[in-house]
N, C-alpha and C positions, 0 to 999 in steps of 0.2 A: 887860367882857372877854368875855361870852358872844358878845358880838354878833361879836368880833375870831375866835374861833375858828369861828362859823356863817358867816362871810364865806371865810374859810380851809378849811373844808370844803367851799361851793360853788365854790370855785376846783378844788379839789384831782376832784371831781366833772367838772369842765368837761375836765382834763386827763385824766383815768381814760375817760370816752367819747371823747376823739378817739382816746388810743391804743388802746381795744379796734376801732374802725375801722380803726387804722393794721396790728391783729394780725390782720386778714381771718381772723376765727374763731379765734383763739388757734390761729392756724397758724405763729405769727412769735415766736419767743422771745425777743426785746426787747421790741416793743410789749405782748407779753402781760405778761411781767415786769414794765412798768410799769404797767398795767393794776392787776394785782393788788396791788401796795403803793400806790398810787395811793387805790384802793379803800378800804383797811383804813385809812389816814391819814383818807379821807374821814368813814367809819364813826368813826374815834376823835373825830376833831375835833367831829363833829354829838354825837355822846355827851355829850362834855365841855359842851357848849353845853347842852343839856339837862338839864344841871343846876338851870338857871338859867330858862330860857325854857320857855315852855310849849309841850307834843309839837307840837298845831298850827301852832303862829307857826314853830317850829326848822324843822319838816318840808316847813311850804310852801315858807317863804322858801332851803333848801336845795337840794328840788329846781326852785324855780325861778329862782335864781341857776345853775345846771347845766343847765335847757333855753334859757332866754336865750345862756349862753355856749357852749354846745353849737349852738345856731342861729347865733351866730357867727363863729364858728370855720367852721362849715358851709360859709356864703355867704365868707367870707372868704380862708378857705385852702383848704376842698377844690373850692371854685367853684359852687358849688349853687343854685339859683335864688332868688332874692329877688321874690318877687311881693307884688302888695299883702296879698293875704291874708299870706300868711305874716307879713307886718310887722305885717298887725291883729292878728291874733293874740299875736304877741310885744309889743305896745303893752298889751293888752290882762292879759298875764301879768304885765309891769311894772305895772300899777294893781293888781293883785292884790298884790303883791309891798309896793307903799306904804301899799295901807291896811289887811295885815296889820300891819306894822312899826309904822303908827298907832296902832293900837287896841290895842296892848302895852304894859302899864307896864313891864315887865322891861328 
């Protein structure tokens, strides 16, 4: 079940940075709005997950489920460049991301 909420909080992360980009500085009182309970859902979720999973395995695999989907969303909805690097990179977070999860018996 740990795993169901740390998946739930890098979602909930992926959604909290598009809309602080959508609140152009928390100038925009929806996006910020969501922004902010976005946030604290995210913080709860990874909480509760850490229960269970160890600070490491929780914190990588959280924020890197949130730069993955935050890269794209990026290239996908706000149009943002897709170069190689950038994919090595993001291939690269994804290995990190598997064989964190690996080497976890939780």
């Amino acid at each position: 079940m740990a795993w169901i909420y740390l998946v739930a909080a890098g979602i909930l992360e992926i959604v909290w940075a598009y809309s602080m980009k959508q609140s152009e500085g928390f100038t925009k009182l929806v996006p910020s709005t969501i922004t902010i309970v976005m946030m604290i859902g995210s913080f709860a979720l990874l909480s509760i997950a850490m229960r269970t999973l160890p600070l490491g395995t929780a914190y990588t695999i959280w924020t890197g489920i949130g730069a993955i989907g935050a890269f794209l969303v990026g290239i996908i909805v706000l149009g943002e460049a897709m170069t190689m690097m950038r994919i090595g990179a993001a291939i690269l977070i994804v290995s990190g991301l598997v064989m964190m999860k690996l080497s976890t018996s939780a």
